[in-house]
ROSE-724829 format. One record per residue (C-alpha): residue number from 1; residue in three letters; z, y negated, x. Coordinates in pm, 1 decimal, always signed. Layout:
mikol i=NUM&aa=Ala&w=Z&v=Y&u=X
...
//
This chain:
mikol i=1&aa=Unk&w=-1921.2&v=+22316.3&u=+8020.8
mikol i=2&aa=Unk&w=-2035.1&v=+22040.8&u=+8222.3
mikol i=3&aa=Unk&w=-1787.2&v=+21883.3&u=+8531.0
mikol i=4&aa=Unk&w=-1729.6&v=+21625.4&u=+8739.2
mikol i=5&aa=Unk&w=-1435.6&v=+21517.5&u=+9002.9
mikol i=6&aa=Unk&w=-1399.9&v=+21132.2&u=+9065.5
mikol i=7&aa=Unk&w=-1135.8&v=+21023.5&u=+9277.2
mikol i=8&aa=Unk&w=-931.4&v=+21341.7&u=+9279.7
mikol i=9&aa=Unk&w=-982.2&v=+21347.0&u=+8906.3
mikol i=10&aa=Unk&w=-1148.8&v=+21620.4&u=+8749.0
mikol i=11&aa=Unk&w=-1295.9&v=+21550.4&u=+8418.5
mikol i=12&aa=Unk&w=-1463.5&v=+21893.6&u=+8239.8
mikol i=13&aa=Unk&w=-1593.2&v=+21874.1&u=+7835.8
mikol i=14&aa=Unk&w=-1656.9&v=+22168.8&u=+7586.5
mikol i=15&aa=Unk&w=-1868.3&v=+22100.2&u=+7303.7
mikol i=16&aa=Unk&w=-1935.5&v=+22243.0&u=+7017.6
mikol i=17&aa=Unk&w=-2119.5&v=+22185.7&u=+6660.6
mikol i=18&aa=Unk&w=-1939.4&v=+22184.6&u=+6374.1
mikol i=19&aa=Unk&w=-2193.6&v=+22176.5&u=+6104.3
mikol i=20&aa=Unk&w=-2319.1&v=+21880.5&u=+5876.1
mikol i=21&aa=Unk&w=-2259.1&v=+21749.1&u=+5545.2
mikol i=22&aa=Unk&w=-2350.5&v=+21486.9&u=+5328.9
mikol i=23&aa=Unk&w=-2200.3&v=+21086.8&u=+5340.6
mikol i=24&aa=Unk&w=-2301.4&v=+20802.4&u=+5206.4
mikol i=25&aa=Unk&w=-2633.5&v=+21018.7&u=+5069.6
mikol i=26&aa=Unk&w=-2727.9&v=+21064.1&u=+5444.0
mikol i=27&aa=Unk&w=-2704.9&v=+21397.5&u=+5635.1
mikol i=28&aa=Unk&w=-2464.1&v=+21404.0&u=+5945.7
mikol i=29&aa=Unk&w=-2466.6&v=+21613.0&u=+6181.5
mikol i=30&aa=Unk&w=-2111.3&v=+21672.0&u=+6302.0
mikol i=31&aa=Unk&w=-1984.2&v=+21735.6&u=+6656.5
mikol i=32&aa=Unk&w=-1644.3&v=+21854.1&u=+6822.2
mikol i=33&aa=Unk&w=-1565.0&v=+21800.5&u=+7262.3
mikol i=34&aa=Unk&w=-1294.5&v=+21913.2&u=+7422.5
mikol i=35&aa=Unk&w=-1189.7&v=+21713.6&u=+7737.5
mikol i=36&aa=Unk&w=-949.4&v=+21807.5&u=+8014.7
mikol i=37&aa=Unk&w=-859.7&v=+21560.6&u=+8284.2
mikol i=38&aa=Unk&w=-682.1&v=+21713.9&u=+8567.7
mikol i=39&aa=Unk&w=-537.1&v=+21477.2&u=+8870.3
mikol i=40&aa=Unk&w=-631.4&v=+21655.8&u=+9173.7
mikol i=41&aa=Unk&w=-509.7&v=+21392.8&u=+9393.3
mikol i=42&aa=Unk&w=-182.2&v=+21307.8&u=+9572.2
mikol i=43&aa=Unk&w=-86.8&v=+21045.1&u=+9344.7
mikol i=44&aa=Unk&w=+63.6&v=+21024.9&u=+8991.6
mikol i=45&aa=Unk&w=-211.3&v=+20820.7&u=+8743.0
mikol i=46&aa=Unk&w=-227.7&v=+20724.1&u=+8407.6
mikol i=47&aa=Unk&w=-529.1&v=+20727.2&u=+8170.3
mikol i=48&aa=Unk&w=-559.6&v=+20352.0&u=+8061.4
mikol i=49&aa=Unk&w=-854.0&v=+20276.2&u=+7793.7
mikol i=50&aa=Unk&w=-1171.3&v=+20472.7&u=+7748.9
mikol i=51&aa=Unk&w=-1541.4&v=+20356.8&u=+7723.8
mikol i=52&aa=Unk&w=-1825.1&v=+20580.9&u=+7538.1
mikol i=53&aa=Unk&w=-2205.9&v=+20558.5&u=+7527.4
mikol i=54&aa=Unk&w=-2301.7&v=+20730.6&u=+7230.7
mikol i=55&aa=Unk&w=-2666.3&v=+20872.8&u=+7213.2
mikol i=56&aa=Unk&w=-2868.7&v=+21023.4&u=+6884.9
mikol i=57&aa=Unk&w=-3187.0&v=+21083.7&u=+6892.8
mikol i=58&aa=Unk&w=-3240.8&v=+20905.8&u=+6595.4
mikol i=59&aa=Unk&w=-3061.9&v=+20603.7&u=+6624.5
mikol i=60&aa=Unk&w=-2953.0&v=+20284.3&u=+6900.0
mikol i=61&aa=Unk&w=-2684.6&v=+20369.1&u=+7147.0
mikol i=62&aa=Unk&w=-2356.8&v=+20308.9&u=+6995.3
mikol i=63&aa=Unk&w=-2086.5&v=+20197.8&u=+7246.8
mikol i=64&aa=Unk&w=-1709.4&v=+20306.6&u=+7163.3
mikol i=65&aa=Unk&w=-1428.3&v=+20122.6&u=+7369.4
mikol i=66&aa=Unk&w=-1052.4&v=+20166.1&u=+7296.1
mikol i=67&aa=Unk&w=-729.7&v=+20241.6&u=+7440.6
mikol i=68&aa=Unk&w=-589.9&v=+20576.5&u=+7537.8
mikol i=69&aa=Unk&w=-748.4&v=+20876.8&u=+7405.2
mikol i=70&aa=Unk&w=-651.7&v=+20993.6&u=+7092.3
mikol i=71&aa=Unk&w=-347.9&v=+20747.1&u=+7044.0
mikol i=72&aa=Unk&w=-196.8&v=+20875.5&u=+7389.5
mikol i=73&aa=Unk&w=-224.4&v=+20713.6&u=+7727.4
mikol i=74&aa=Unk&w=-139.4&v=+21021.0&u=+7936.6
mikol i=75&aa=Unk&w=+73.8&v=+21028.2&u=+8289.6
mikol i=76&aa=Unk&w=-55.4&v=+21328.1&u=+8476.6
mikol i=77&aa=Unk&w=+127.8&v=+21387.1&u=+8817.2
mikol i=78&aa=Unk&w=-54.4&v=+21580.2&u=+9083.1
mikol i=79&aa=Unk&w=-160.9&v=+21898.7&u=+8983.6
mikol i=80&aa=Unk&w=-80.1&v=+21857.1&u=+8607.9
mikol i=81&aa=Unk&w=-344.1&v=+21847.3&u=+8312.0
mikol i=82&aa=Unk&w=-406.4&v=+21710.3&u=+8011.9
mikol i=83&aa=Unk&w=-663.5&v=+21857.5&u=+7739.5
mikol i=84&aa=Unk&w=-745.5&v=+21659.6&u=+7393.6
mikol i=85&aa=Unk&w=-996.2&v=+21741.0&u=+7163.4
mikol i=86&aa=Unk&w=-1212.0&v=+21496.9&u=+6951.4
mikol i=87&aa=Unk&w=-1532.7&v=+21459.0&u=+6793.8
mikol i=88&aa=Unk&w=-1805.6&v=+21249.4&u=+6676.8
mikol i=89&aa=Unk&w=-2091.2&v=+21231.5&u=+6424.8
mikol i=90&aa=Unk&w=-2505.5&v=+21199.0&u=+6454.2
mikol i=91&aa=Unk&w=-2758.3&v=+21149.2&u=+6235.0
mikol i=92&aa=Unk&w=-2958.9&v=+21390.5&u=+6417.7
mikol i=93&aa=Unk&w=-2897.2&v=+21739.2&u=+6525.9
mikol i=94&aa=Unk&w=-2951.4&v=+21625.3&u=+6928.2
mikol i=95&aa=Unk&w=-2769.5&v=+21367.8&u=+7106.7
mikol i=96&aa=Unk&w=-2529.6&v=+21314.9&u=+7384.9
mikol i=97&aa=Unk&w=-2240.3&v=+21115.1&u=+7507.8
mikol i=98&aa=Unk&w=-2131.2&v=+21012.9&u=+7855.7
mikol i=99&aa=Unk&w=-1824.0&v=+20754.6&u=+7980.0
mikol i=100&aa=Unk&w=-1543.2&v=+20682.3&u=+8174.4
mikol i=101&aa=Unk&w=-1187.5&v=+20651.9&u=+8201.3
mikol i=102&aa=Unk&w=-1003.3&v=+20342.8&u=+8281.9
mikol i=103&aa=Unk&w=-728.4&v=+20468.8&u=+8503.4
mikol i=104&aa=Unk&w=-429.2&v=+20298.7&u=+8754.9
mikol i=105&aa=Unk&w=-296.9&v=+20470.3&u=+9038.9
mikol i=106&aa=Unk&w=+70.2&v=+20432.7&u=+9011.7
mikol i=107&aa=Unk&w=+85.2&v=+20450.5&u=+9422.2
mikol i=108&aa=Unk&w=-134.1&v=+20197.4&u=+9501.3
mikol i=109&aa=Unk&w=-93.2&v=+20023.5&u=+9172.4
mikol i=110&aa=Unk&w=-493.6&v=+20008.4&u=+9152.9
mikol i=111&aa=Unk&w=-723.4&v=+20036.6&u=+8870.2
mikol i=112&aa=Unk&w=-1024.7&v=+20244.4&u=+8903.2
mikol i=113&aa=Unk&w=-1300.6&v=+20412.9&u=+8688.2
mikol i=114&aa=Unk&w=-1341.4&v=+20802.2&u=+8654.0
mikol i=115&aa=Unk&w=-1664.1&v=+20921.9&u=+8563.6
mikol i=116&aa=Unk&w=-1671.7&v=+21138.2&u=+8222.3
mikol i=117&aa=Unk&w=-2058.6&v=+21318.3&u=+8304.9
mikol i=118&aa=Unk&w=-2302.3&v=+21336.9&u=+8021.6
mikol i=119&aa=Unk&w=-2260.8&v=+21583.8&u=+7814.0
mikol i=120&aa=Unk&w=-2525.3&v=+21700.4&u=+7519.2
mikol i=121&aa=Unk&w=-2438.8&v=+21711.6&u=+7160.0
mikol i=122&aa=Unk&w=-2685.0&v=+22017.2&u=+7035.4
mikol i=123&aa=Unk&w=-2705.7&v=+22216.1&u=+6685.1
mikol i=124&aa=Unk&w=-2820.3&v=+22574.5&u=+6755.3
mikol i=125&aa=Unk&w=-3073.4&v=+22572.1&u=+6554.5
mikol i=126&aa=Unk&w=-3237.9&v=+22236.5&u=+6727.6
mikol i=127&aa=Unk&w=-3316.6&v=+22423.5&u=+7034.1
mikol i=128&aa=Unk&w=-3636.0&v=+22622.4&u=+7091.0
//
């Protein structure tokens, strides 16, 4: 598990590989995260948009940008959580992803960035 705390936000991801299967006559390599966001701070936010930089080894860097996460945009108060679980695919077996959220700070009424640290996409069997 890899973590990071910007801004009184925590941000921590699980990963995990999920296997691979065939699509479009090209092997994929198929990965699950798990992402918790908890609001350390003394202020109530709200998780805005999202931004992804999506690495395989075998391939350009795909940027992903989109509101919410998972079709939710999430209010966490002080001290609350919120955990959502998503995934992506690679065509190799080794890649990573790293980010951020796009956030506001309902006391200040502020946008600002939190940090989601790279994390590595790995199958097992990749690693020697």
């Amino acid at each position: 598990m890899v973590s990071q705390i910007t801004r009184g936000i925590k941000i921590s991801v699980l990963t995990s590989f999920e296997g691979t299967y065939f699509k479009n006559y090209k092997l994929h390599f198929a990965f699950s995260y798990q992402i918790t966001i908890e609001n350390h701070s003394k202020d109530s936010v709200q998780l805005i948009s999202r931004h992804w930089e999506i690495f395989d080894s075998l391939n350009d860097i795909e940027v992903v940008d989109g509101e919410g996460v998972i079709g939710k945009k999430p209010v966490l108060k002080p001290g609350e959580l919120h955990t959502y679980s998503s995934g992506c695919l690679l065509s190799s077996p080794y890649g990573a992803m790293k980010g951020y959220f796009n956030m506001i700070n309902f006391t200040s009424t502020k946008n600002f960035k939190v940090i989601v640290p790279s994390f590595r996409l790995c199958a097992p069997f990749a690693l020697n």
